[in-house]
C-alpha positions in Angstrom: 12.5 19.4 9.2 9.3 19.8 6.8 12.2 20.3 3.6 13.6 17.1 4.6 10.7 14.9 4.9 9.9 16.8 1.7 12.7 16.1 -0.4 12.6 12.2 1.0 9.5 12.4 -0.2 10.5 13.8 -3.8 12.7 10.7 -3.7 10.6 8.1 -3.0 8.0 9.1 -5.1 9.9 10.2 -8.1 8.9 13.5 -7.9 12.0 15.7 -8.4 12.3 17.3 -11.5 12.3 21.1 -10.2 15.5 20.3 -8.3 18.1 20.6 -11.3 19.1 23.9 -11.5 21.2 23.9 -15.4 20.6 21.8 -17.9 23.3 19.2 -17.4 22.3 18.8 -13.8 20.5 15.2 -12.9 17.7 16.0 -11.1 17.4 13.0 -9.1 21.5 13.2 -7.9 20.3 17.2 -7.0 17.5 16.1 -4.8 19.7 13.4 -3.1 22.7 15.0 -2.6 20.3 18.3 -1.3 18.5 15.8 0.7 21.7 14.7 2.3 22.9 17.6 3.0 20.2 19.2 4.5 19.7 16.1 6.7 22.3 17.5 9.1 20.8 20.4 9.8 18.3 19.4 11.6 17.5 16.7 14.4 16.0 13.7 12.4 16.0 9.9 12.1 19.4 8.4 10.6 20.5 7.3 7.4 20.1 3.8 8.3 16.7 4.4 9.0 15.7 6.0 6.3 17.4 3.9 3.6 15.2 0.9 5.7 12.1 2.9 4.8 13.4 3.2 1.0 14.0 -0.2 0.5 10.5 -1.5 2.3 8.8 1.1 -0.4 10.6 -0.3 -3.2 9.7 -3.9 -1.7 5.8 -2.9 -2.0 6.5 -1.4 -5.1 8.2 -4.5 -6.6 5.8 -6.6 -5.1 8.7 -8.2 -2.6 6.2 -8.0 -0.1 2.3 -8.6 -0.1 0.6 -6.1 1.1 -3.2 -6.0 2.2 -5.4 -3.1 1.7 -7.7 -1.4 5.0 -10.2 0.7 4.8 -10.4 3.6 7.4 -12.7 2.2 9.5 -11.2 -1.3 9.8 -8.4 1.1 10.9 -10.7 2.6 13.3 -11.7 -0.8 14.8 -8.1 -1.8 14.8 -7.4 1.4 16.9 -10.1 0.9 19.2 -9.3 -2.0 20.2 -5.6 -1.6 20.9 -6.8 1.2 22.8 -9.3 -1.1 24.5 -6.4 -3.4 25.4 -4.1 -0.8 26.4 -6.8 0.5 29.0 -7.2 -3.0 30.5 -3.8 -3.9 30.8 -3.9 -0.2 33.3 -6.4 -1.5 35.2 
């Protein structure tokens, strides 16, 4: 599962040079098609899915969407009080 979520990686971010193996070879089609293929192998999230997460990454990139940055311990606060919540609901 870890070379899948790799090469999805290598995808979104661009990162995917080392996966031509001969000159002619695109790099990016290797890494896709490998990333494809590989996918089967092992029990992961669908093609559906995953094309969802590529196209909400591209939206952020492209500015589609507005995006507000957090700093870790607004994160933390964030956290703490879902988990707050979540403990009350329980009681």
């Amino acid at each position: 599962m870890w070379n899948n979520f790799k090469m999805w990686r290598d995808l979104l971010s661009g990162n995917y040079e080392g996966y031509a193996l001969l000159k002619e070879d695109d790099p990016y089609q290797e890494c896709y098609e490998w990333f494809w293929s590989s996918i089967n192998m092992d029990e992961c999230l669908g093609r559906d899915f995953l094309d969802y997460l590529q196209q909400m990454v591209e939206d952020v990139e492209t500015g589609k969407v507005e995006t507000y940055p957090m700093t870790l311990e607004e994160l933390d606060d964030i956290s703490h009080l879902l988990n707050r919540e979540e403990e009350e609901e329980w009681e």
